[in-house]
N, C-alpha and C positions, 0 to 999 in steps of 0.2 A: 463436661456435660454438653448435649451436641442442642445446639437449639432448636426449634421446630421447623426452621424451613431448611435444616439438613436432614435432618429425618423423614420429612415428607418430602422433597421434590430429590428425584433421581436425576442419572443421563436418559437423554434419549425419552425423557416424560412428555406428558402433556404441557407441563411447566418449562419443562424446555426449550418448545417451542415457540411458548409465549414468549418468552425472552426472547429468542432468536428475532422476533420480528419488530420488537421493541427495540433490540440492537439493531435492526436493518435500520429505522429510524433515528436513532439517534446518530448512528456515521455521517447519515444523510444530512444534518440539520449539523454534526460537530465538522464536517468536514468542507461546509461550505468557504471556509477563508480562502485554503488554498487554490479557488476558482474565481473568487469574486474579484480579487486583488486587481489580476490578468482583466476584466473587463474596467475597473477601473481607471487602468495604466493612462490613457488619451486623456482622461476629466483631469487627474492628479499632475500628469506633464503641465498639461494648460495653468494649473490654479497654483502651480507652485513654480513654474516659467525656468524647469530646468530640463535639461537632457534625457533622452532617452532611455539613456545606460544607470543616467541617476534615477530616475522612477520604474528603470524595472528593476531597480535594487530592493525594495520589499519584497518581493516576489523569491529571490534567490535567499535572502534570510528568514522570510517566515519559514521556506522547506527544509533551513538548514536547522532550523529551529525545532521545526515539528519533527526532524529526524532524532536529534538530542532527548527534545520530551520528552520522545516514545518511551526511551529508557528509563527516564525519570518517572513517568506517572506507572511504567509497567511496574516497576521495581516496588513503589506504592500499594499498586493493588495488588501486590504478590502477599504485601504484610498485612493491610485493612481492608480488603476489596474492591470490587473494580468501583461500587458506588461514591466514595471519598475522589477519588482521579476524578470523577463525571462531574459531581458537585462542583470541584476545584476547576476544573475543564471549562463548565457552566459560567461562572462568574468570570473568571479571564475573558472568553471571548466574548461577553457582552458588554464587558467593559473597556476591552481591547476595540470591540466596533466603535463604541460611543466614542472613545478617544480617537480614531481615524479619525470620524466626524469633524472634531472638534481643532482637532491638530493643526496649527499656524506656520509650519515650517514642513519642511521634507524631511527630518532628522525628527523630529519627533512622532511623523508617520510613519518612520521605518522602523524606529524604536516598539510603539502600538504593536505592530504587525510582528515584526520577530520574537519579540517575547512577551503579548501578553496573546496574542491572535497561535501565531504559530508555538512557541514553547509549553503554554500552560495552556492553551485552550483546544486548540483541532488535536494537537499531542493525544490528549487525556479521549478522544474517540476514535482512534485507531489501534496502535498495537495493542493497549488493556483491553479492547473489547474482541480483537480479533485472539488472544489471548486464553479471554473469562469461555469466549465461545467453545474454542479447543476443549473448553473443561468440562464442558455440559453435554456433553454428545460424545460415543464413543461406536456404535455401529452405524451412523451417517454422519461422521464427523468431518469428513472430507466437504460433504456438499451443505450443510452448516457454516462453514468457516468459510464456504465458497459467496453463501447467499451473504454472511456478514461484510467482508469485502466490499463486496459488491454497490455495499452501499456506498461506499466513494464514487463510484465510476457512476451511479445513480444523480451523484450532488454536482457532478461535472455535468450532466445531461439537464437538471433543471434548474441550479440555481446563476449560472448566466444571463438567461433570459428575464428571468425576475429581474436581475439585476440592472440591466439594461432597459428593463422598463422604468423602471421606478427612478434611474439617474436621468433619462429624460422626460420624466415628466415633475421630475420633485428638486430633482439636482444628485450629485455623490455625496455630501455629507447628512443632507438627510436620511438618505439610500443607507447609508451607512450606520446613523443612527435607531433607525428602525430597523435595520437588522440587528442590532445589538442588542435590542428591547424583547424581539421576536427569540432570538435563537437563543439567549441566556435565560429567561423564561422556561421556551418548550424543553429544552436540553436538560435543565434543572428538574422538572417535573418528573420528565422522563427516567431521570437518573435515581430515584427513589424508587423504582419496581427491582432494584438492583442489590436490595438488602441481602440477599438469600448469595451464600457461600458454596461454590463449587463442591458436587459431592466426593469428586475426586481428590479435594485438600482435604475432609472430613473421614478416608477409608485409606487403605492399602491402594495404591496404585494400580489399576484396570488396564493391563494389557492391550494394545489395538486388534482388531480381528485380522486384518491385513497379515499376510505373508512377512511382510518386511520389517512388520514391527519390534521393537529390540524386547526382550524379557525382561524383564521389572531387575533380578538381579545385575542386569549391562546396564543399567542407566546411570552409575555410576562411571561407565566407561564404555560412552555413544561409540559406537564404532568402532570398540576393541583403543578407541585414543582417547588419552585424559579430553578433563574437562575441555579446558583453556584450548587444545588442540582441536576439539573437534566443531566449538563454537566457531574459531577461527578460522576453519577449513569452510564451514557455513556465512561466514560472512566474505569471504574472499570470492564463494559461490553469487554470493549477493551483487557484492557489486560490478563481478562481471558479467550478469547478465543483465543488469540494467544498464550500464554501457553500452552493450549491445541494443538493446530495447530503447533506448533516448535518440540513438539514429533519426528513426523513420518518425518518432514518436514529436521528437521536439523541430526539427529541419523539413519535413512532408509539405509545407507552406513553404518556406523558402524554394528547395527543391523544383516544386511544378513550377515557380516562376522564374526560374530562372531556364530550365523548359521551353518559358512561354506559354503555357497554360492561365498561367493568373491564380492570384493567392486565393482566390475564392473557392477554385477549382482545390486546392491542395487544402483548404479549410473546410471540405465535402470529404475527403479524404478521409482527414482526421478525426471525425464527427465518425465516417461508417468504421475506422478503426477502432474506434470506445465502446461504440456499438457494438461490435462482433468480441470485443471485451468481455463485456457483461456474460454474454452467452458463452464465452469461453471458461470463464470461470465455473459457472454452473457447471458446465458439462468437465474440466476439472475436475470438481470437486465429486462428482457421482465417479467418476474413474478413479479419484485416488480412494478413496470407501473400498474399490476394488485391489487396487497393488498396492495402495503404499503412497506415501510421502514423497520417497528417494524416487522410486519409477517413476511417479508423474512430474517430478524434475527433470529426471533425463528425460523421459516423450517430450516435455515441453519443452527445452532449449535444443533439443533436436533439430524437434518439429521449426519454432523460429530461426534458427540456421538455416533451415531452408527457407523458409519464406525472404531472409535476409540477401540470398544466394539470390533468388528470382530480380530481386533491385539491379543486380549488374544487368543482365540482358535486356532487358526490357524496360523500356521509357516512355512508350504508349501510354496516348488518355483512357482508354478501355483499359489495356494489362495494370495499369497505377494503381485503378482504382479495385481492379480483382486482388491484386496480391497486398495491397492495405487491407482487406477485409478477411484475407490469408493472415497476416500476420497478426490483425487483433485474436482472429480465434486461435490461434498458434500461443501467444505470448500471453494472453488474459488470465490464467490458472496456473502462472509461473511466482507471484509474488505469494498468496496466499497455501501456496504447498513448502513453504518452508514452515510458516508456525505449524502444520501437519507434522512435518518431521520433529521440531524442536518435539511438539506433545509427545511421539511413540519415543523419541531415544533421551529424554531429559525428564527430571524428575520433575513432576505437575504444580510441585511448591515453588518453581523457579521460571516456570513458564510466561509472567507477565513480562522479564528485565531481558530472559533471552529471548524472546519473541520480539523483543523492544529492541533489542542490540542488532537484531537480525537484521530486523526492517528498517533501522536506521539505516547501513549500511547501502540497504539496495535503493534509499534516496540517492547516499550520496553515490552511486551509481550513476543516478537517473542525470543528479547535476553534473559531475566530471565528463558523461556520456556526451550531452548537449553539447557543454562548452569546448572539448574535445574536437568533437564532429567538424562546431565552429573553425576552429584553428586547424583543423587541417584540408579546410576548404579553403582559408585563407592561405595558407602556403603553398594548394595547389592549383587554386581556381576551380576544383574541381571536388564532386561527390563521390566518385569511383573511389577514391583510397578513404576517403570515411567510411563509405560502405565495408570494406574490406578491414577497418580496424574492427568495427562491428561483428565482423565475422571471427577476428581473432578472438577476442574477449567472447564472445561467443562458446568457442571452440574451447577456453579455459574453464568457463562455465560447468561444459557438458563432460569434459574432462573427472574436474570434483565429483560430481552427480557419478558418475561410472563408478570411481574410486572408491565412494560409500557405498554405492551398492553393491560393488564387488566384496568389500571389508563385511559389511552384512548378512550377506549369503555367506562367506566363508565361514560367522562364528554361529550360522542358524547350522551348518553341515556337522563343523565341530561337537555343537550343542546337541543334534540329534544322534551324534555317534556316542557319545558318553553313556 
């Protein structure tokens, strides 16, 4: 028997939307760990009188962490809904903050942060919501999934500065405690408008209007390839393009200053890069509404291949700061067009763990990407050949993305010859 908030709320309703913007919100308020940690890094060195590399160790396991999660709390609200992960999500990072707070050692701050901050807590507001969103919307599903998104790139843009306010004026572990209080509270609240089950798990399967979308009977075989193959060709996509994407994205401060520019200067950089983010995404996601999932992969790791291609020539304080605002709107609607794909060629009862699986992967992109970049500027003194592995990985990226879209049109040709 269906219950009354399957019955009454559609895709694409009024209800839909409400949600949608209730999801913008809570990414915002579940995703602030992975920003605040990074403003913390200087008070944490200081109060626990270790190394550098050892206090920005939270930072590389909460992301390893929140990659993991993803899977796990997707996989959750595949079975009980996305509301149970929020709830669980909710309590973790509130109690994850209060524990940083509290924390007497650097091991047990790391401990906090990877797995109750990053594994259960900011996890349980990404992939399950970027996921539940896919399910709610099916003729603007593109720019939906675009604005949910989004709200990460939203929690990078305001929750630093709070955070910096409040540690110098109160200290870090208070900072830390009042956000615990704040965001397990709001996040919790929030997560109870979240009763209502996708009407897409409640019917037959709803086709994408797009061109590219696979037909209800391929979604047992994305892309004419088993499962296991074509998930795996999706994550292989993943973490080569955030490889490429961790270049500019994590080294842009190091880079100008070494330059000569000064870190402030590449810290402007990276600020209009997030920025042209946001806006890229939108505009993403109103394009992929139009071609597809697969196309708006390929346009976008194109598109960023070249923006990545402009870094060699040009080293200019003017050109730095055009072709960083080139690449954010280039690269911003490249993460959130794989859960597009996973929704048109995978069946919608499985969308939270592969949406989960997906988006794990293009973490661990983001991190090999970085640390990579690192060590091969270490070996050469130099950014030109990071730039250029950037381009490789890149080039493997856009590669896959061709491959499925080629695979797609072949069995849409087939399909309309029968």
């Amino acid at each position: 028997m269906r219950t009354p908030e399957t019955t009454i709320h559609q895709a694409d309703s009024r209800y839909a939307m409400l949600r949608l913007g209730i999801t913008l919100l809570v990414m915002t308020v579940g995703s602030s760990g992975m920003y605040v940690v990074s403003v913390m890094l200087p008070a944490v060195q200081a109060e626990f009188g270790v190394a550098r590399a050892d206090a920005s160790l939270p930072y590389t396991l909460l992301m390893l962490g929140f990659g993991v999660g993803g899977v796990l709390m997707g996989r959750l609200a595949d079975r009980f809904g996305v509301m149970w992960p929020l709830l669980i999500g909710s309590l973790s990072l509130g109690v994850g903050y209060v524990a940083c707070g509290m924390a007497d050692n650097i091991i047990a701050f790391i401990a906090a942060q990877a797995v109750l901050v990053g594994l259960l807590g900011s996890a349980a507001a990404f992939a399950p919501l970027v996921a539940d969103t896919s399910l709610w919307f099916v003729k603007r599903r593109g720019i939906a999934v675009a604005v949910c998104a989004s709200g990460n790139y939203v929690a990078g843009a305001i929750w630093p500065p709070i955070a910096q306010h409040f540690i110098e004026t109160v200290g870090w572990r208070q900072t830390y405690i009042g956000m615990g209080i704040f965001c397990g509270l709001a996040m919790a609240t929030l997560a109870l408008f979240f009763r209502a089950r996708p009407p897409a798990l409640a019917a037959a399967p709803v086709g994408a209007t797009s061109s590219s979308a696979a037909p209800v009977r391929d979604m047992m075989r994305p892309f004419g390839f088993s499962m296991g193959t074509a998930q795996g060709l999706l994550c292989v996509a993943g973490v080569a393009c955030c490889v490429a994407m961790a270049m500019p994205q994590v080294h842009i401060v190091a880079y100008c200053g070494d330059l000569g520019y000064g870190a402030a200067r590449g810290a402007q950089m990276l600020s209009l890069m997030l920025g042209f983010g946001v806006v890229s995404r939108l505009v993403s996601g109103a394009i992929c509404d139009r071609i597809g999932g697969l196309r708006t992969l390929l346009l976008g790791g194109v598109l960023q291949c070249v923006a990545l291609l402009l870094f060699l020539p040009f080293d200019g304080l003017v050109p730095l700061y055009v072709i960083s605002a080139l690449f954010g709107l280039f690269q911003g609607g490249l993460v959130p067009s794989y859960a597009i794909i996973v929704r048109e060629h995978f069946p919608p009862a499985e969308a939270g763990a592969r949406v989960g699986t997906v988006l794990m992967f293009t973490l661990f992109g983001m991190a090999l990407g970085g640390w990579m970049s690192g060590k091969i500027f270490d070996l050469t003194g130099s950014y030109h050949a990071a730039f250029l592995n950037g381009i490789g990985w890149n080039l493997l990226n856009v590669s896959i993305a061709a491959l499925l879209t080629f695979r797609v049109r072949k069995l849409w040709l087939r399909t309309a010859a029968a």
